[in-house]
SEZA-810103 format. One record per residue (C-alpha): residue in one letter; x negated, z, y. Coordinates in steps of 0.001 Angstrom, whole numbers, padded with zeros to 6 digits, always signed. Each point is the difference from the previous one (the first is absolute). Example, Ala and Ser with C-alpha at 12.3 -4.5 7.8 and 13.67 -1.06 7.14 Angstrom:
BEGIN
A-012300+007800-004500
S-001370-000660+003440
% end
This chain:
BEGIN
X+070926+146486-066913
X+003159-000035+002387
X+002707+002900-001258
X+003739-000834-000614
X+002301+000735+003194
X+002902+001702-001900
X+002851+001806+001777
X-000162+003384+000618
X+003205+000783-001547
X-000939-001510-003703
X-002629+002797-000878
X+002259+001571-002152
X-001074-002140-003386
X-003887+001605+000934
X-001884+002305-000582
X-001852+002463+002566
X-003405-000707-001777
X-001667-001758+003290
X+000855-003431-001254
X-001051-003348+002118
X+002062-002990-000537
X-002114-002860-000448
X+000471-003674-000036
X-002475-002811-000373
X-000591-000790+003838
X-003660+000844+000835
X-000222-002107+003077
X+000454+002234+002276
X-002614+002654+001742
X+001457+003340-000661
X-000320+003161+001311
X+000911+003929-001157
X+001822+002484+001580
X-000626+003347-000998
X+002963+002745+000306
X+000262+003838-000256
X+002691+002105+000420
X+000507+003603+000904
X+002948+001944-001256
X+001602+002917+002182
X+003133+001889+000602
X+000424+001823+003530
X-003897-000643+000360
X-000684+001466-003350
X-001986-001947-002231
X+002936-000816-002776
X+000100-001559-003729
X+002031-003696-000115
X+003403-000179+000772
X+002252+001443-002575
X+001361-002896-002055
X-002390-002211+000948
X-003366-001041-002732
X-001019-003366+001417
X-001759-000705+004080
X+000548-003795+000510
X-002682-001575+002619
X+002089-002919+001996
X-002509-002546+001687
X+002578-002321+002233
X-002530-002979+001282
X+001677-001008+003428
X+002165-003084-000555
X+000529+001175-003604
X+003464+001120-001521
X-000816+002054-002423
X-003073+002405-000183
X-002378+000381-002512
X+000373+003083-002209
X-002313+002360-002102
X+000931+002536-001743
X-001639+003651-000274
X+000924+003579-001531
X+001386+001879+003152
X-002981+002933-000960
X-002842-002552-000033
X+000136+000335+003969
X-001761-003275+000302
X+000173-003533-000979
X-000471-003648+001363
X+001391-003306+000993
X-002729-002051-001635
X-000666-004306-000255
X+001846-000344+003705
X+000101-002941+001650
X-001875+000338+003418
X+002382+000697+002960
X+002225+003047+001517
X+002094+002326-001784
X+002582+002487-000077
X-001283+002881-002215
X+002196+002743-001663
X+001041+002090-002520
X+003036+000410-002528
X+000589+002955-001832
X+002370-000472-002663
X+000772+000331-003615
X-001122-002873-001036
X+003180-002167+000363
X+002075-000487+003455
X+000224+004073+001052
X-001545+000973+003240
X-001335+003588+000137
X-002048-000685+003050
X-001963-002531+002022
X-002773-000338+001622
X-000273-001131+003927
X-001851-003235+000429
X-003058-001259+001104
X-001207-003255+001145
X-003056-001407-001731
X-002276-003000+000730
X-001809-001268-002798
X-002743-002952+001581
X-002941+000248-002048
X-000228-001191-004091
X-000903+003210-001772
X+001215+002475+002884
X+001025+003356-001216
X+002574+001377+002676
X+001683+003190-000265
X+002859+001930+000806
X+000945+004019-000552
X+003685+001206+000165
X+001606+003013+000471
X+003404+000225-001525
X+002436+002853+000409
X+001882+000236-003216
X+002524+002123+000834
X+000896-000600+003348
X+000577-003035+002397
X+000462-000371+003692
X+002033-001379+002348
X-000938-002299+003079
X+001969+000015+002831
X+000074-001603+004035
X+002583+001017+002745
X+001469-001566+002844
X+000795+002733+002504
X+003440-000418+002814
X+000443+002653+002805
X+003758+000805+001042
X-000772-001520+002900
X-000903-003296-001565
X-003123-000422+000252
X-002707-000363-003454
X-003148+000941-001341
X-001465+003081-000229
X-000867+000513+003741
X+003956-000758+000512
X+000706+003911-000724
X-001517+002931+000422
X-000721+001113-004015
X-002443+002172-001920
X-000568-002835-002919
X+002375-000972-002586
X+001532+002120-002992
X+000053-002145-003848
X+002119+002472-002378
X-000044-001303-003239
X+002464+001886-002564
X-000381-000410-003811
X+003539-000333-001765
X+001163+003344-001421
X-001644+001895+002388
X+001034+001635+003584
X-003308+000471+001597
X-002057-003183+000576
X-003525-000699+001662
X+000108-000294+003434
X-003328-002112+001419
X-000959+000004+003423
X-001753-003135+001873
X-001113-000598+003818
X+002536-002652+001171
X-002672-002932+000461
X-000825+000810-003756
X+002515-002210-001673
X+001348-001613+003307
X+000779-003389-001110
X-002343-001728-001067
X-002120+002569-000997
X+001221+001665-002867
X-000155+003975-001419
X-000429+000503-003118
X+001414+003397-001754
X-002557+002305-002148
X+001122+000187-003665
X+003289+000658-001107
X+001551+000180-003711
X+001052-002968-002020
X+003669-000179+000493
X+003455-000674+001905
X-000368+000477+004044
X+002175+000429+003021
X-002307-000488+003126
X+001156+001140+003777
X-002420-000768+002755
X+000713+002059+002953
X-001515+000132+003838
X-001608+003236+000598
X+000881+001819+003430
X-003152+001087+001650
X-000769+004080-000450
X+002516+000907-003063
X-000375-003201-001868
X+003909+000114-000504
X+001739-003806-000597
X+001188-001902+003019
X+001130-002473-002183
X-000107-001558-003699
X+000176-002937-001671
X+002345-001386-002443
X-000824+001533-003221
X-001853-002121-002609
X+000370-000018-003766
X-002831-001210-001766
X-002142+001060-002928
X-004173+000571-000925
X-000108-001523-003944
X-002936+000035-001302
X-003719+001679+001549
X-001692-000671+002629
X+002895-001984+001551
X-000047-000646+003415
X+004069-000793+001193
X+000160-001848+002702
X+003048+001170+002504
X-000451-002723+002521
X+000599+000518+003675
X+002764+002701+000372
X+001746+000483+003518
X+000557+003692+001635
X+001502+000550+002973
X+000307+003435+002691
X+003222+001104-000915
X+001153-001513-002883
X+000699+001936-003203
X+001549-001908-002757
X+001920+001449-002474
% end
């Protein structure tokens, strides 16, 4: 049997009961996907996301606009995308309460199915109270030049401060780390309102040599990962 391709936002009207939508197209060879998911905070192994009773497995078939969706108790830590059509997917996870409210998300992974009967499988680790943000850098000496060999520099400074509080997390990369197009990716950080500063480090104290513009931007829901695009600092500039 070939399952229904509903979007993701109409689970609401369901149940978290591990339901497959069903229609009467059994032409197809199908395939299974497998899924498991492991819950943490900080690295601690951690219960489902407060708020949140129902883990929704999205299969996206490339080509296709809308994925197909089963739907799990967040505490069964497993579940399946079953009666695929062969081809390649993007596989993740949903946790929600059941309706349109995201508590956290899974990353994704990329799944070929090519065989009638294949059982793939993917594992997860979500961080439900926490996301992260990604982050590249384009790098301008005073004396015009760019890149990361432009300036003499002991790596490059991400602060990220939490609103309502003074004192925010200061992360440290090598320059080349998220020198555009590679991109750095913060540890965890809190669900919540963010100012991030990145700032060039001078060689020996670490002290700034100059910042960025300041960004406002936000982590929603866990295991988010934000992505800052490619900010510019240059040697010597300080914005206010």
């Amino acid at each position: 049997m070939k399952k229904l391709v509903i979007p993701a936002l109409l689970l609401g009207a369901l149940q978290a009961t591990g339901c497959i939508f069903v229609s009467d197209d059994d032409t197809e060879d199908t395939a299974t996907i497998n899924v498991s998911w492991t819950l943490v905070s900080d690295g601690a192994p951690a219960g489902c996301p407060a708020g949140a009773n129902t883990a929704a497995v999205n299969a996206q078939r490339d080509g296709q606009g809308s994925p197909y969706v089963d739907l799990f108790d967040c505490s069964d830590l497993s579940g399946f995308a079953d009666d695929l059509p062969l081809g390649t997917y993007t596989v993740w996870i949903d946790f929600t309460d059941g309706g349109s409210s995201l508590y956290a998300q899974s990353q994704a992974a990329e799944i070929t199915l090519d065989t009638p009967g294949e059982q793939a499988s993917a594992s997860f680790e979500v961080d439900v109270d926490n996301g992260f943000f990604d982050v590249s850098w384009e790098i301008h000496s005073a004396g015009g030049g760019t890149g990361c060999a432009s300036v003499a520099q002991n790596g490059v400074g991400v602060l990220s401060t939490l609103a309502g509080t003074v004192e925010g997390v200061d992360d440290k990369f090598t320059c080349a780390a998220g020198e555009s197009p590679a991109i750095a990716t913060t540890p965890a950080l809190p669900i919540g309102d963010y100012t991030v500063v990145l700032s060039l480090l001078e060689p020996g104290t670490d002290a700034s040599m100059g910042d960025s513009d300041a960004i406002s931007t936000s982590i929603d829901y866990g295991n988010q990962f934000v992505d800052l695009g490619v900010v510019s600092i240059t040697e010597g500039v300080f914005p206010n």
